[in-house]
C-alpha positions in Angstrom: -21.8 -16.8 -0.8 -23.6 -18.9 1.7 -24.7 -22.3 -0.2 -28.3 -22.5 2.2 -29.2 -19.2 2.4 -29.5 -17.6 -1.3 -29.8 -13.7 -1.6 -32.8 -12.1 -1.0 -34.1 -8.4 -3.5 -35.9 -5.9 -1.1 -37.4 -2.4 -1.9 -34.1 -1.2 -0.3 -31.6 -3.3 -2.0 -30.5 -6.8 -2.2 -29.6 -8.5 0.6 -27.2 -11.8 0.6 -25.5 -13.9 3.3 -21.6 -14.4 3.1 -20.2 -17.7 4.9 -16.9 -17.0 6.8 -15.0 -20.3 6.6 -12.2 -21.4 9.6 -9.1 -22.5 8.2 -5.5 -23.4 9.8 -2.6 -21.6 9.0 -0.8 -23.8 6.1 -4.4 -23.4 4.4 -4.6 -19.7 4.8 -1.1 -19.5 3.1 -1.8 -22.0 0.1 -5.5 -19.9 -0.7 -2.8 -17.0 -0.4 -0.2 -18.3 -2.8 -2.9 -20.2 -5.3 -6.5 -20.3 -5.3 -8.9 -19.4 -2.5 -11.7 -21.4 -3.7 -9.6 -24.5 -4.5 -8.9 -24.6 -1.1 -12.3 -24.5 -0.1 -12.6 -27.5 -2.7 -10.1 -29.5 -0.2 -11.2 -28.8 2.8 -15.4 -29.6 1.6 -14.3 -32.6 0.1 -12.3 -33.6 3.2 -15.1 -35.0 5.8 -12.8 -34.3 8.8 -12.3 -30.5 7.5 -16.0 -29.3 7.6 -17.8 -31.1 4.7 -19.7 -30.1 2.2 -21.3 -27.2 4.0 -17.8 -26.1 4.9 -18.8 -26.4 9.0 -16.1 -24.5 11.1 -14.4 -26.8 13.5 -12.9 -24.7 16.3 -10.8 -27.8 17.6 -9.5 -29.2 14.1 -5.8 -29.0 14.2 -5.3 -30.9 10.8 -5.2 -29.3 7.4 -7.0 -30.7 5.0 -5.7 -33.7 2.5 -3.9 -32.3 -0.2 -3.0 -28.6 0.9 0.9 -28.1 0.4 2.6 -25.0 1.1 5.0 -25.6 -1.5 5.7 -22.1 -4.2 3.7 -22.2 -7.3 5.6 -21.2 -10.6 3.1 -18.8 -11.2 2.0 -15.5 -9.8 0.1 -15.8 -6.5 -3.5 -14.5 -6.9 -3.7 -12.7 -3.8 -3.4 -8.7 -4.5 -4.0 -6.6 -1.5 -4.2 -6.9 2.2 -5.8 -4.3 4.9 -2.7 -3.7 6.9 -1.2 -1.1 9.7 1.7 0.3 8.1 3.6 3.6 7.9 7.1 4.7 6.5 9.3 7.6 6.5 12.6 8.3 4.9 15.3 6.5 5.3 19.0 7.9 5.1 21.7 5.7 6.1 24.7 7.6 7.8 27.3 7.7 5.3 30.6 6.6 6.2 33.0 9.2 7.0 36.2 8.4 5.4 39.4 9.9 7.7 41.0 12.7 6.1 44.7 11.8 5.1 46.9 13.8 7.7 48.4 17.2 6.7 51.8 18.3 7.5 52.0 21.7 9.5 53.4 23.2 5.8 50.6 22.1 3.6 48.1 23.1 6.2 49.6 26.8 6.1 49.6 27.1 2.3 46.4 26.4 2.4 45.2 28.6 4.6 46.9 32.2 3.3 45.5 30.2 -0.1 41.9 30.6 1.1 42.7 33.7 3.0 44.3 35.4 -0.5 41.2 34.3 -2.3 38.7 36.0 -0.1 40.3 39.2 0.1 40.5 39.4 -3.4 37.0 38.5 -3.5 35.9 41.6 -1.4 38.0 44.0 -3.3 36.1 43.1 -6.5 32.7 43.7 -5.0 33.4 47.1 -4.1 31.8 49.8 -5.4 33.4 53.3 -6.2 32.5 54.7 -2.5 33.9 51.9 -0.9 30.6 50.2 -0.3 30.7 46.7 -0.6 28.4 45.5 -3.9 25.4 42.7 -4.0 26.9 40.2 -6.2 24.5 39.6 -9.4 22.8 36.3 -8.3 21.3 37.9 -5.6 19.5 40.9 -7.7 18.5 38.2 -10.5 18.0 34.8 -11.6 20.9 32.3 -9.8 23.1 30.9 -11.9 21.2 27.3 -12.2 18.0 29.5 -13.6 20.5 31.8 -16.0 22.4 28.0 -17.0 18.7 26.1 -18.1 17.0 27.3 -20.9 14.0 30.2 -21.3 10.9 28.9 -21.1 7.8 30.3 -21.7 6.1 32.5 -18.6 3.0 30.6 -18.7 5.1 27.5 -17.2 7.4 29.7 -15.4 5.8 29.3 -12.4 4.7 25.5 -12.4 7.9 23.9 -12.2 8.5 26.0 -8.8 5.5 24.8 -7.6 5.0 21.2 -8.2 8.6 19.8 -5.9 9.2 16.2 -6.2 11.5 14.8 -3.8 13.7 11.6 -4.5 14.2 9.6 -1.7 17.7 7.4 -0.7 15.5 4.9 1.0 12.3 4.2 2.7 11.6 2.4 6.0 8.5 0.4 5.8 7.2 -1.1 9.1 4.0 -3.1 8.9 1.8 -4.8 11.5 3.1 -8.3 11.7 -0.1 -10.3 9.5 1.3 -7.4 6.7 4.7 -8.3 7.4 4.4 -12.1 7.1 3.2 -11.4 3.6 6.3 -9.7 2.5 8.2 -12.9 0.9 4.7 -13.5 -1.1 4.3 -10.0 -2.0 8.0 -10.1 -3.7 8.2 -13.6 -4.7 4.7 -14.1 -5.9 3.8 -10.4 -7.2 6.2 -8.1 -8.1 8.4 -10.6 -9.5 6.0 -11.2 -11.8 5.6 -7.8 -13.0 2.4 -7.6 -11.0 1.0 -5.3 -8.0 0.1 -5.9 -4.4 -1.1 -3.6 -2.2 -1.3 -2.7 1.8 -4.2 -0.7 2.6 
């Protein structure tokens, strides 16, 4: 909040005045990896950094005394960023392995093999006038519904409905403020068993 101006109740709500403090960049990232307001500390307490009223100096090239970038031990307090940022699956091509060459014999076995087993298939679908039959899986439940056990038929229908889909991979590409955030983010967060968020 803004240290002169203190908040002011109206009939229509309370109204208070926020200060927006410069900073340079090494600052920005040690209020991102510790503590915002112990920043603000250094740079008030540093005359050539703003002062005690925290004055932004467009020209100041020189981070306050004190400010390190250097990683803290601890999780980073920073949660959540607003970012630009989209992703879609990602499925890397797999790597076709060369099939082993086949001599000319083996290649023929195989296929009066294949070509034995599909005529034997269509003479056991036949019906008595010759017509060719509709194998069961098609008139009732597929072999994956007869294999899993019954369930009720109040859930039978659910489980068709609600599809969750498991993904390889997922390609992330964020705007490049988000992006610079990524090694805090890992480091600082989620290897802390904490969140962070892009929204």
């Amino acid at each position: 909040e803004d240290p002169q101006l203190p908040a002011i109740h109206t009939s229509h709500g309370t109204l208070a005045f926020l200060q927006i403090v410069g900073c340079t960049g090494r600052e920005l990232r040690a209020a991102q990896r510790g503590s915002g307001f112990d920043v603000l500390k250094l740079i008030a307490d540093d005359p050539h950094c703003g002062g005690a009223w925290l004055v932004t100096r467009v020209q100041r090239r020189v981070s306050a005394r004190c400010v390190r970038r250097g990683a803290t031990s601890g999780a980073a307090h920073l949660a959540g960023v607003s970012a630009r940022m989209r992703w879609e699956a990602w499925n890397p091509a797999p790597e076709e392995p060369s099939p082993p060459s086949l001599s000319p014999q083996v290649q023929r076995q195989i296929k009066e093999t294949l070509q034995r087993g599909l005529s034997s298939m269509s003479t056991d679908r036949s019906g008595p006038e010759g017509h060719t039959g509709m194998s069961t899986d098609s008139l009732g439940m597929s072999s994956l519904e007869r294999a899993l056990p019954q369930i009720p038929e109040l859930m039978h229908g659910s489980w068709r409905e609600d599809t969750v889909e498991y993904l390889e991979g997922v390609h992330v590409v964020l705007n490049p403020e988000g992006a610079s955030l990524l090694p805090l983010a890992i480091q600082g967060r989620v290897l802390h068993d904490h969140h962070f968020t892009w929204r």
